[in-house]
C-alpha positions in Angstrom: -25.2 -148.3 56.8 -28.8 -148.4 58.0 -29.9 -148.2 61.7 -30.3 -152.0 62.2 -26.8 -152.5 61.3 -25.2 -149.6 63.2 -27.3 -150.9 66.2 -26.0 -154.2 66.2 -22.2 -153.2 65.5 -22.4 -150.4 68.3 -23.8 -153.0 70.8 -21.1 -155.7 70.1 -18.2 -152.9 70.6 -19.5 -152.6 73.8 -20.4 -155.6 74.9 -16.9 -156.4 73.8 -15.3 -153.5 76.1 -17.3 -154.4 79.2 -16.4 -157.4 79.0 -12.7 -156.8 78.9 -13.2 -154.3 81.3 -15.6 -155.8 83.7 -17.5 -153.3 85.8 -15.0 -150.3 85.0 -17.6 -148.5 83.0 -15.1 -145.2 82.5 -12.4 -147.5 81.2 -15.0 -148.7 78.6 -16.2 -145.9 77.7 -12.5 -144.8 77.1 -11.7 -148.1 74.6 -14.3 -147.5 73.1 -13.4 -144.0 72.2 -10.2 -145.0 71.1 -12.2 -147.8 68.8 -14.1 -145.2 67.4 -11.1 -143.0 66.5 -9.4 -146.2 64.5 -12.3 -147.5 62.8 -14.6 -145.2 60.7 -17.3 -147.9 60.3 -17.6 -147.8 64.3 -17.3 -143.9 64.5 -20.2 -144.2 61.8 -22.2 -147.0 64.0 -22.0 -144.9 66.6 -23.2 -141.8 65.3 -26.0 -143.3 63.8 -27.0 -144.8 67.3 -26.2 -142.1 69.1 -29.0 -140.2 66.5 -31.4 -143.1 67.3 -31.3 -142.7 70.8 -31.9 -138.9 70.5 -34.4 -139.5 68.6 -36.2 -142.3 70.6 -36.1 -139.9 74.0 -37.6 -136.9 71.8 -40.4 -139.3 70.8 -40.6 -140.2 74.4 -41.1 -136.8 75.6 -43.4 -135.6 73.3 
């Protein structure tokens, strides 16, 4: 899986949790946990964005 697509599947889990969970962000963050935990391509997605934006604030900083 490359960036682009990890990006655009991490940003649809959430959009899809906040918007079952309106402005409950800890109850979002929760789902989306327990998403993460069932599907490995999420977990994966996740990871990789989770690297990305690690890597974007180191950029930032430097």
């Amino acid at each position: 899986m490359d960036e682009g697509v990890a990006l655009r599947i991490a940003r649809n889990a959430v959009r899809q949790a906040m918007k079952q969970n309106g402005d409950d962000k800890q109850r979002a963050i929760r789902e989306l946990q327990e998403m993460a935990k069932k599907d490995p391509q999420l977990n994966e997605a996740f990871t990789k964005a989770g690297y990305l934006d690690l890597e974007s604030e180191q950029s930032v900083k430097h």
